[in-house]
DRENPAKOL-906662 format. One record per atom (N, C-alpha, C, O): residue number from 1; residue in one letter; atom name; chain; x, y, z. Coordinates in steps of 0.05 Angstrom, whole numbers. Layout:
<i: NUM; aa: A; at: CA; ch: A; px: X; py: Y; pz: Z>
...
# end
This chain:
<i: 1; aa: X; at: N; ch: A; px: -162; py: -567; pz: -263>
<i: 1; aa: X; at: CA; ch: A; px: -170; py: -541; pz: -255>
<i: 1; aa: X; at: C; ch: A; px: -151; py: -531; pz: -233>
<i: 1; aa: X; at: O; ch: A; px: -145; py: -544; pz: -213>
<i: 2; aa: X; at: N; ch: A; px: -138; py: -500; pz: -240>
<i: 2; aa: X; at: CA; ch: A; px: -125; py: -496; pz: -224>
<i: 2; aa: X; at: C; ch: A; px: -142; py: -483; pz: -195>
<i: 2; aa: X; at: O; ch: A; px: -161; py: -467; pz: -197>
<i: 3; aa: X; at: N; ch: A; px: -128; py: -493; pz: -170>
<i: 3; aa: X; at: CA; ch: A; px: -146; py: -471; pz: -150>
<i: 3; aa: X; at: C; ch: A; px: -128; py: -452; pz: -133>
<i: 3; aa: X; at: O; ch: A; px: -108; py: -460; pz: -121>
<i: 4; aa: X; at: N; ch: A; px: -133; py: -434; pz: -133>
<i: 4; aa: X; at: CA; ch: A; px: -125; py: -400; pz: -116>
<i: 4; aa: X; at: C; ch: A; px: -123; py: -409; pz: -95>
<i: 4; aa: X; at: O; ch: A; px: -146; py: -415; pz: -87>
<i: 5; aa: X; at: N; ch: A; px: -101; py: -416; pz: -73>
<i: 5; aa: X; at: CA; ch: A; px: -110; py: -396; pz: -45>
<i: 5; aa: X; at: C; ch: A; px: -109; py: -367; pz: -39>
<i: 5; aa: X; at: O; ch: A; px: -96; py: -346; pz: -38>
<i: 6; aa: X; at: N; ch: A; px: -125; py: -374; pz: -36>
<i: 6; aa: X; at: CA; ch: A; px: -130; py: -338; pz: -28>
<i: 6; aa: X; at: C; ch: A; px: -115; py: -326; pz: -7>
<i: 6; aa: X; at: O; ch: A; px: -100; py: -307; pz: -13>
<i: 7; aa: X; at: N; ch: A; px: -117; py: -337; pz: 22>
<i: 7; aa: X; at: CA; ch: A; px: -103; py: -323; pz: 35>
<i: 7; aa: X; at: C; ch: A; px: -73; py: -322; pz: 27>
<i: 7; aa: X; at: O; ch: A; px: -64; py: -299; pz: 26>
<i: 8; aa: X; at: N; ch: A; px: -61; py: -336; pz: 22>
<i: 8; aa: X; at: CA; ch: A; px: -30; py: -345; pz: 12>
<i: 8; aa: X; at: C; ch: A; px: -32; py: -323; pz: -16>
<i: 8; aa: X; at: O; ch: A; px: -9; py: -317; pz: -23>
<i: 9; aa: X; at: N; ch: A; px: -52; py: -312; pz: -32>
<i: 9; aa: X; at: CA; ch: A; px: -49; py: -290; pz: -51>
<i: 9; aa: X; at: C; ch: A; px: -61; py: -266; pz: -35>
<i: 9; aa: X; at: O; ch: A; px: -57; py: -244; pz: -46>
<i: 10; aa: X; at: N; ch: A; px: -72; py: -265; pz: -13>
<i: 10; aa: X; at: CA; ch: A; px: -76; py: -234; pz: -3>
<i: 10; aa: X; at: C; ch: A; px: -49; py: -234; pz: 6>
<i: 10; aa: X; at: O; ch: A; px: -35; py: -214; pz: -2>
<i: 11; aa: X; at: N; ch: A; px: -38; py: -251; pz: 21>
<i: 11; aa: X; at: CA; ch: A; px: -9; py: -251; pz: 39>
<i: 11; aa: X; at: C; ch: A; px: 11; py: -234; pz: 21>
<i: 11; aa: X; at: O; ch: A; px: 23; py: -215; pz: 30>
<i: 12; aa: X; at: N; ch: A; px: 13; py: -244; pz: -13>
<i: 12; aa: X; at: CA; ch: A; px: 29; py: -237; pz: -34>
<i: 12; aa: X; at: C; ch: A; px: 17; py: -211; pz: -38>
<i: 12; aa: X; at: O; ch: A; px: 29; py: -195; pz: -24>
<i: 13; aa: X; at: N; ch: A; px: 5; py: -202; pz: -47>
<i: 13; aa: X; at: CA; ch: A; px: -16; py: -175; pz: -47>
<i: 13; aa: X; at: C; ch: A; px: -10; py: -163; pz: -32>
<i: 13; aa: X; at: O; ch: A; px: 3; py: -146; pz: -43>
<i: 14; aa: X; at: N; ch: A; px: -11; py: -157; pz: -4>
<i: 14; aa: X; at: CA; ch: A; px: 4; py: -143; pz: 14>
<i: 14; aa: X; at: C; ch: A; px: 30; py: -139; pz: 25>
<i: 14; aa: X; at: O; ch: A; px: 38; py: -120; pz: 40>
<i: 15; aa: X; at: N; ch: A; px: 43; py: -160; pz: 16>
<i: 15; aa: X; at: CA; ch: A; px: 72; py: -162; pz: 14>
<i: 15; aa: X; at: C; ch: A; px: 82; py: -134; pz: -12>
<i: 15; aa: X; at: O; ch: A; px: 97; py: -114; pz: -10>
<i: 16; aa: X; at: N; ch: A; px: 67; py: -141; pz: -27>
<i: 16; aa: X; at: CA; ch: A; px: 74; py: -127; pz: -55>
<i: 16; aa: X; at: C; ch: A; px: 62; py: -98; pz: -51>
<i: 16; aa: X; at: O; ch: A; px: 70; py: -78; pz: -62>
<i: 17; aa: X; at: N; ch: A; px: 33; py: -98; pz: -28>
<i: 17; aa: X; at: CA; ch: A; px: 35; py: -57; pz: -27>
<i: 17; aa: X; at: C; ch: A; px: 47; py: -53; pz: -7>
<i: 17; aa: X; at: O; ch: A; px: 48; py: -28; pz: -4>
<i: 18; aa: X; at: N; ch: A; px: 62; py: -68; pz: 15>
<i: 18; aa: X; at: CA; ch: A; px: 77; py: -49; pz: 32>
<i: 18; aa: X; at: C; ch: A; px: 102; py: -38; pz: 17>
<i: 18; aa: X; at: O; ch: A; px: 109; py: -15; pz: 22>
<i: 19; aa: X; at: N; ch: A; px: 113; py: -51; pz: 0>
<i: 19; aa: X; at: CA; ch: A; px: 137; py: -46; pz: -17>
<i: 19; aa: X; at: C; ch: A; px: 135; py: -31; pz: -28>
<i: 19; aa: X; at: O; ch: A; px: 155; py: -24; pz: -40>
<i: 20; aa: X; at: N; ch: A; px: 109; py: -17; pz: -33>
<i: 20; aa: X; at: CA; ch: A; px: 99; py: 5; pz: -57>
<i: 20; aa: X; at: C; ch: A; px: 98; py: 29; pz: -39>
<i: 20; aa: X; at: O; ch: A; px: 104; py: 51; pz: -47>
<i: 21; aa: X; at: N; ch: A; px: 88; py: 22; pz: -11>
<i: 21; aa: X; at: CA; ch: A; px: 84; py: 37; pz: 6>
<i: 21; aa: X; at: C; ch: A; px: 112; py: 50; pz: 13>
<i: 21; aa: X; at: O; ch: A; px: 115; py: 74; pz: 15>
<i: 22; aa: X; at: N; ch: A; px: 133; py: 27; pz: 18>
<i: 22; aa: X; at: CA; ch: A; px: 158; py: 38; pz: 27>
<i: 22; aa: X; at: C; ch: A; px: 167; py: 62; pz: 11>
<i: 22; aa: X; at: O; ch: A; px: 172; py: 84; pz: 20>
<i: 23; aa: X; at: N; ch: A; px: 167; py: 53; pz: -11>
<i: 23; aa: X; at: CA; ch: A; px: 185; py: 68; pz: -35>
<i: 23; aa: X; at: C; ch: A; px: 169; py: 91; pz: -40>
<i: 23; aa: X; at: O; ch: A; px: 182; py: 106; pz: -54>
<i: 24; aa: X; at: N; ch: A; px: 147; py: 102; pz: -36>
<i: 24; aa: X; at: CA; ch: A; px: 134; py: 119; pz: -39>
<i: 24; aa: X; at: C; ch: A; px: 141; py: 139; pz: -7>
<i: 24; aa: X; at: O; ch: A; px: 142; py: 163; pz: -8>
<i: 25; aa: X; at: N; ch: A; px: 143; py: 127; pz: 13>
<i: 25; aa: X; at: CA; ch: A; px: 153; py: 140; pz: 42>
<i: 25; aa: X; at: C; ch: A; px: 183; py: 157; pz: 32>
<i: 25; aa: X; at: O; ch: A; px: 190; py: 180; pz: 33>
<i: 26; aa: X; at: N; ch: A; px: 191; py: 141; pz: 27>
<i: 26; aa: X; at: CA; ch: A; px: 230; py: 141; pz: 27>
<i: 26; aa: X; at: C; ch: A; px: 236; py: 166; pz: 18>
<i: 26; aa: X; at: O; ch: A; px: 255; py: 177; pz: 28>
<i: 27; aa: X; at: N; ch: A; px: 221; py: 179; pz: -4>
<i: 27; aa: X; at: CA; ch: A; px: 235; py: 203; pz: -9>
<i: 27; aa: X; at: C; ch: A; px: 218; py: 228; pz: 17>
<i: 27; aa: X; at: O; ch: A; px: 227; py: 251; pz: 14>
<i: 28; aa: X; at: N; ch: A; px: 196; py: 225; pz: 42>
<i: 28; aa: X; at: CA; ch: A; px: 188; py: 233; pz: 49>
<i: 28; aa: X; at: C; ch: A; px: 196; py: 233; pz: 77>
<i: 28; aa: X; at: O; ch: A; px: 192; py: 253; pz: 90>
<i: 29; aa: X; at: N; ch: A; px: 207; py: 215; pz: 85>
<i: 29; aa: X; at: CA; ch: A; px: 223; py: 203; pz: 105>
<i: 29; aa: X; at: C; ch: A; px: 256; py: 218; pz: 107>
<i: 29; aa: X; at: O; ch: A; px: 271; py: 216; pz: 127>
<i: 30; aa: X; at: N; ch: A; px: 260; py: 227; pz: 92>
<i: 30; aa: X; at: CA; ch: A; px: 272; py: 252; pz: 88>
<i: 30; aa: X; at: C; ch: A; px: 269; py: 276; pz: 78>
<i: 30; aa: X; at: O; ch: A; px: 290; py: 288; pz: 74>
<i: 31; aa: X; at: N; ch: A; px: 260; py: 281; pz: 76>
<i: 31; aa: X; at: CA; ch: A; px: 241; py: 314; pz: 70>
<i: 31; aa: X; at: C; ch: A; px: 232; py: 319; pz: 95>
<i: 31; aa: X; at: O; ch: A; px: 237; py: 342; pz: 104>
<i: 32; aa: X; at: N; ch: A; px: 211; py: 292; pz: 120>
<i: 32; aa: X; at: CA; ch: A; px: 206; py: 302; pz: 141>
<i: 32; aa: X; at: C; ch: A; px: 224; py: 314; pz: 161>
<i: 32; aa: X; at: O; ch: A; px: 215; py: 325; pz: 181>
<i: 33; aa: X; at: N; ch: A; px: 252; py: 312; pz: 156>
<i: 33; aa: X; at: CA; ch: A; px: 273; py: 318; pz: 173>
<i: 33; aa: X; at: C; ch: A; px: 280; py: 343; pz: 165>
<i: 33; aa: X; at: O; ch: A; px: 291; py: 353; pz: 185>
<i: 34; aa: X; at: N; ch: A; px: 279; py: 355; pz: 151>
<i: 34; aa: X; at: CA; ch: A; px: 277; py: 384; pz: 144>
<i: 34; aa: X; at: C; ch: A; px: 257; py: 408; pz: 149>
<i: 34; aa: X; at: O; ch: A; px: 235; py: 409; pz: 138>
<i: 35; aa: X; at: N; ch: A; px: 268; py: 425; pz: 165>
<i: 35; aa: X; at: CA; ch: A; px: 240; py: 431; pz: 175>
<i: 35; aa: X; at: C; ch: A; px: 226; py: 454; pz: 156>
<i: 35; aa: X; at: O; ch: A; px: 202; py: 455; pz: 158>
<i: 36; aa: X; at: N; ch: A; px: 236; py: 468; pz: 143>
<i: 36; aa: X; at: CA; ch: A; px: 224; py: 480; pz: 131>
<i: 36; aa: X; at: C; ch: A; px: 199; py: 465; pz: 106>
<i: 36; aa: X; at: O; ch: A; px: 180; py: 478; pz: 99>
<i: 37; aa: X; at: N; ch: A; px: 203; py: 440; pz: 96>
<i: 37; aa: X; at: CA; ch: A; px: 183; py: 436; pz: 87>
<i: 37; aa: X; at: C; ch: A; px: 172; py: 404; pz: 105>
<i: 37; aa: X; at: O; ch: A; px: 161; py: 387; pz: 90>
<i: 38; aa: X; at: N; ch: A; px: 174; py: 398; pz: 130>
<i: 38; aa: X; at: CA; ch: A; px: 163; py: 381; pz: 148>
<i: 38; aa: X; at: C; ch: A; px: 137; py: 367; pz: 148>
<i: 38; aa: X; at: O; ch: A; px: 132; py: 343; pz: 151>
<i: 39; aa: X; at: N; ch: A; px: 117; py: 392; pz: 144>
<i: 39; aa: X; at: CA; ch: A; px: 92; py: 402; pz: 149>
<i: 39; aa: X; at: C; ch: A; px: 84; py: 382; pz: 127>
<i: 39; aa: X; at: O; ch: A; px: 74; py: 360; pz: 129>
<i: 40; aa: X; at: N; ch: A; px: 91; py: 400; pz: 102>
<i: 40; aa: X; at: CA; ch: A; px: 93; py: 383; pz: 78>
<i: 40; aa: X; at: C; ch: A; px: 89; py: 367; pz: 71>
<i: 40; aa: X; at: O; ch: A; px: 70; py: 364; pz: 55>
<i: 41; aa: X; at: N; ch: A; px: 110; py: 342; pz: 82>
<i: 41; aa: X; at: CA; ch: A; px: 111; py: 318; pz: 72>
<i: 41; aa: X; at: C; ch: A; px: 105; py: 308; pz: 94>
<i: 41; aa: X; at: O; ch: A; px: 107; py: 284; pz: 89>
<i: 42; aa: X; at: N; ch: A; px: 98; py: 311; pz: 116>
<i: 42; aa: X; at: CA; ch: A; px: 74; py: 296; pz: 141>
<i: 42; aa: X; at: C; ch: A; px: 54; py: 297; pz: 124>
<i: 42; aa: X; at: O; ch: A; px: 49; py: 273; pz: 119>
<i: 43; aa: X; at: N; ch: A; px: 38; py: 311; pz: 110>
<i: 43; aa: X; at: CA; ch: A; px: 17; py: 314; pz: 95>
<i: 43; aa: X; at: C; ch: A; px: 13; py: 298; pz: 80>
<i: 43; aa: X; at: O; ch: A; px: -7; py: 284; pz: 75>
<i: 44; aa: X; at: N; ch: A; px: 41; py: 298; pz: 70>
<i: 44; aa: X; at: CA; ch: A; px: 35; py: 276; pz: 38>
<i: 44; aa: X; at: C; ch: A; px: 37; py: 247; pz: 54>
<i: 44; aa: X; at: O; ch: A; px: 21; py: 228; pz: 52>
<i: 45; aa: X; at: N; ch: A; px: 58; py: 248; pz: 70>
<i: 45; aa: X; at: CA; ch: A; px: 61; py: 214; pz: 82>
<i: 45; aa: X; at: C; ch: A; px: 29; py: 201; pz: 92>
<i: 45; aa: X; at: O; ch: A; px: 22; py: 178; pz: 94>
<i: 46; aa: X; at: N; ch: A; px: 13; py: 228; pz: 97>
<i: 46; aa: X; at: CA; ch: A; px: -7; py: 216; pz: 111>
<i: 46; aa: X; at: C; ch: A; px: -30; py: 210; pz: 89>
<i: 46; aa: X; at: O; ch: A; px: -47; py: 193; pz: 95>
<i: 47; aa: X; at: N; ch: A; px: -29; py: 226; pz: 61>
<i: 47; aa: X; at: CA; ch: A; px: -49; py: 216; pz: 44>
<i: 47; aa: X; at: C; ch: A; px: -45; py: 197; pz: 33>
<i: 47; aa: X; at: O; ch: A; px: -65; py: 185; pz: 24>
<i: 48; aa: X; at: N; ch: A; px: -16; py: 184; pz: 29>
<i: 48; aa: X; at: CA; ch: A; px: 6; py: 160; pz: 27>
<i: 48; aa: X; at: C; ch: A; px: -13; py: 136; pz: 45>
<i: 48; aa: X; at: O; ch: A; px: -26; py: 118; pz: 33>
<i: 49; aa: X; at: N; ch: A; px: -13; py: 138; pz: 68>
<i: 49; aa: X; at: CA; ch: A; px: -29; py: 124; pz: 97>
<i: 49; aa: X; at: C; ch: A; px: -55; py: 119; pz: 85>
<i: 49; aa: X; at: O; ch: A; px: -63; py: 96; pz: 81>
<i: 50; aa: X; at: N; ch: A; px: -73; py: 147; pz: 79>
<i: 50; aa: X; at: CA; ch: A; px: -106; py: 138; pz: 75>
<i: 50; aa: X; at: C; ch: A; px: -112; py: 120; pz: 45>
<i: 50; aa: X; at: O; ch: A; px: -130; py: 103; pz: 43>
<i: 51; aa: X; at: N; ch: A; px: -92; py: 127; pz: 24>
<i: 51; aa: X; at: CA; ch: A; px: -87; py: 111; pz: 3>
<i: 51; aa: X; at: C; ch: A; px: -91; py: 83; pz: 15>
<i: 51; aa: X; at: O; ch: A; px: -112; py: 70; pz: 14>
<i: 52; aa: X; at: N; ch: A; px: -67; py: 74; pz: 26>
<i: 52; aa: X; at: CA; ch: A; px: -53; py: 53; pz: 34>
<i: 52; aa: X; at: C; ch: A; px: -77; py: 38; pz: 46>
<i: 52; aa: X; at: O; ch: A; px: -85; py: 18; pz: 35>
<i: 53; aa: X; at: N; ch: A; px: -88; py: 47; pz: 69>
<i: 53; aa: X; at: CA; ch: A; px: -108; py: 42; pz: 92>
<i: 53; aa: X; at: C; ch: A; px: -133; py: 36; pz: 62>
<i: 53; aa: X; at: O; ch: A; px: -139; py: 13; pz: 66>
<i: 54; aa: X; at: N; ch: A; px: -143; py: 43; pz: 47>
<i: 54; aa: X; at: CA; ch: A; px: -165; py: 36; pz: 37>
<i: 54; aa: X; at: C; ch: A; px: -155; py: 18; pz: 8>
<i: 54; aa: X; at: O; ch: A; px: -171; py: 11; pz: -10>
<i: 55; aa: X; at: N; ch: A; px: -135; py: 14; pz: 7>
<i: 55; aa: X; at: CA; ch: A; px: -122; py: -10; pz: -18>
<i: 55; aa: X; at: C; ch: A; px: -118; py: -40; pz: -9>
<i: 55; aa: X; at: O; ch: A; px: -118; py: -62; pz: -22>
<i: 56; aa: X; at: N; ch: A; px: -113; py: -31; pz: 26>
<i: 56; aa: X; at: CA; ch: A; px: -115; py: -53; pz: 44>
<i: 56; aa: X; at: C; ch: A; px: -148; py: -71; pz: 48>
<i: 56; aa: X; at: O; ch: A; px: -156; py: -94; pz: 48>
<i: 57; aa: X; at: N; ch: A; px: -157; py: -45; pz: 50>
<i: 57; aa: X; at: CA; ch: A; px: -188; py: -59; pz: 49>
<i: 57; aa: X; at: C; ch: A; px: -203; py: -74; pz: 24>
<i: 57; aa: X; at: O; ch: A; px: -221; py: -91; pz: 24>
<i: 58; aa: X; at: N; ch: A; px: -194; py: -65; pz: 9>
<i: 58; aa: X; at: CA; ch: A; px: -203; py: -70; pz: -10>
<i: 58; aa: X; at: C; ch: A; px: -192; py: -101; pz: -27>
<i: 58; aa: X; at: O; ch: A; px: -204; py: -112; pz: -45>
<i: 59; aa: X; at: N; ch: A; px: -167; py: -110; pz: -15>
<i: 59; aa: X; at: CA; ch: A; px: -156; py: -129; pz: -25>
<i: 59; aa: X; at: C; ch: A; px: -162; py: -151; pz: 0>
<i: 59; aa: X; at: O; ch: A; px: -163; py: -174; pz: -9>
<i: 60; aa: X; at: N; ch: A; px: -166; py: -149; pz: 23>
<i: 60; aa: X; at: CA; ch: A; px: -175; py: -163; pz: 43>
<i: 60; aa: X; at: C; ch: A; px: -208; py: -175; pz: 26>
<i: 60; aa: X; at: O; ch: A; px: -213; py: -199; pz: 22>
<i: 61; aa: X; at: N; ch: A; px: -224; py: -151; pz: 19>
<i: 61; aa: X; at: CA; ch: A; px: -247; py: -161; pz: 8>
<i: 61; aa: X; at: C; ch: A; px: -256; py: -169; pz: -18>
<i: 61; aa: X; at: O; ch: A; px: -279; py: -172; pz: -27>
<i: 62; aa: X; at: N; ch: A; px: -227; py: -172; pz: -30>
<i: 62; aa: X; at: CA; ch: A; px: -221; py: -189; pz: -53>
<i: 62; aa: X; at: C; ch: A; px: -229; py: -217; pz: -58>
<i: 62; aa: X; at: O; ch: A; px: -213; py: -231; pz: -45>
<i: 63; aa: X; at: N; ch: A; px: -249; py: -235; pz: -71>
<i: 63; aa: X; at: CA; ch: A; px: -262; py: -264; pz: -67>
<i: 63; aa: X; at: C; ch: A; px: -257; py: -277; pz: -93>
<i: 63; aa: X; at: O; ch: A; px: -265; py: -300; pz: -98>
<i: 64; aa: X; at: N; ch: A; px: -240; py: -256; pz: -114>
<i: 64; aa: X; at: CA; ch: A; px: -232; py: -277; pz: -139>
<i: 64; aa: X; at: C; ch: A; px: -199; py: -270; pz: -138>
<i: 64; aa: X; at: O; ch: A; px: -193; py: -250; pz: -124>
<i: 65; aa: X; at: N; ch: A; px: -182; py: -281; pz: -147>
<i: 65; aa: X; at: CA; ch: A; px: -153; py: -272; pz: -155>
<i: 65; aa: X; at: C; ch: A; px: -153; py: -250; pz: -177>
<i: 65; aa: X; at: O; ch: A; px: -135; py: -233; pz: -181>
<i: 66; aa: X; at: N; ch: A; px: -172; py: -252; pz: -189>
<i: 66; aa: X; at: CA; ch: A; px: -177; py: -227; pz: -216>
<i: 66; aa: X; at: C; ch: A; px: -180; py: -208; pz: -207>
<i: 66; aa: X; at: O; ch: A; px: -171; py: -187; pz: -217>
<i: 67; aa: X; at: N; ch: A; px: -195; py: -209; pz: -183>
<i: 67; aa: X; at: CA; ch: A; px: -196; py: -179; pz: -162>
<i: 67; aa: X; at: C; ch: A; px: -183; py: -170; pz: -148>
<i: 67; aa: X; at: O; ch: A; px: -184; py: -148; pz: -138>
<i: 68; aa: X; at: N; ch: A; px: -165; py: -189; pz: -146>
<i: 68; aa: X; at: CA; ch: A; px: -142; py: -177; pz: -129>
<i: 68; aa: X; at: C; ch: A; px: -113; py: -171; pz: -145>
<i: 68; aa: X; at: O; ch: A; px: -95; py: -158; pz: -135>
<i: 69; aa: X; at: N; ch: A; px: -113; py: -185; pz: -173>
<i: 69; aa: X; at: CA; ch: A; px: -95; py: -182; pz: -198>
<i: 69; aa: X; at: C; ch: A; px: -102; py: -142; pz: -206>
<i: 69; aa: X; at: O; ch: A; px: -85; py: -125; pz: -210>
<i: 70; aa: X; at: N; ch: A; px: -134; py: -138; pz: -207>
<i: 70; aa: X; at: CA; ch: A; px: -131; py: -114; pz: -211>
<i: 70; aa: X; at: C; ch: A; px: -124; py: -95; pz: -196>
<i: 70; aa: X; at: O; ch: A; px: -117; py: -72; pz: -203>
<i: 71; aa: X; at: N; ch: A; px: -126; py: -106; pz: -169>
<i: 71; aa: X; at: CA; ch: A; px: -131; py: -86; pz: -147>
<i: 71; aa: X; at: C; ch: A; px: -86; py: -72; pz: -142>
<i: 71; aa: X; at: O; ch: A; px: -79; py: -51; pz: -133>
<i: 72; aa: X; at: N; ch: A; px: -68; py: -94; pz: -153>
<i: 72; aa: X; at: CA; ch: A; px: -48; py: -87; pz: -156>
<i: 72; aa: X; at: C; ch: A; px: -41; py: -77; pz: -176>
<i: 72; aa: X; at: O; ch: A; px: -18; py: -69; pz: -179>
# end
């Protein structure tokens, strides 16, 4: 029987949404430097954040690997 660590697969799991996170900033992270649409993409970076902030929770309270396989 194989067994999961878990923490060592949340560790991988969050490894893998900051990277999702990054690449989703990057085209915003330049757009924010422009000021005519600034406002903009503060906006989006920040629904980017509340996404992010509740995918985090949600994989923290992950108790099978299947739940956390879907949760990516």
């Amino acid at each position: 029987m194989i067994t999961v660590n878990m923490t060592k697969a949340r560790e991988i799991a969050h490894t893998h949404r900051r990277v999702k996170r990054a690449e989703a900033f990057a085209p915003l992270d330049i757009a924010a430097t422009i000021p005519s649409i600034s406002v903009q993409a503060e906006n989006d970076r920040q629904v980017i954040r509340e996404d992010d902030h509740v995918l985090q929770a949600q994989m923290d309270a992950a108790k099978t690997p299947e739940e956390l396989a879907e949760l990516m």
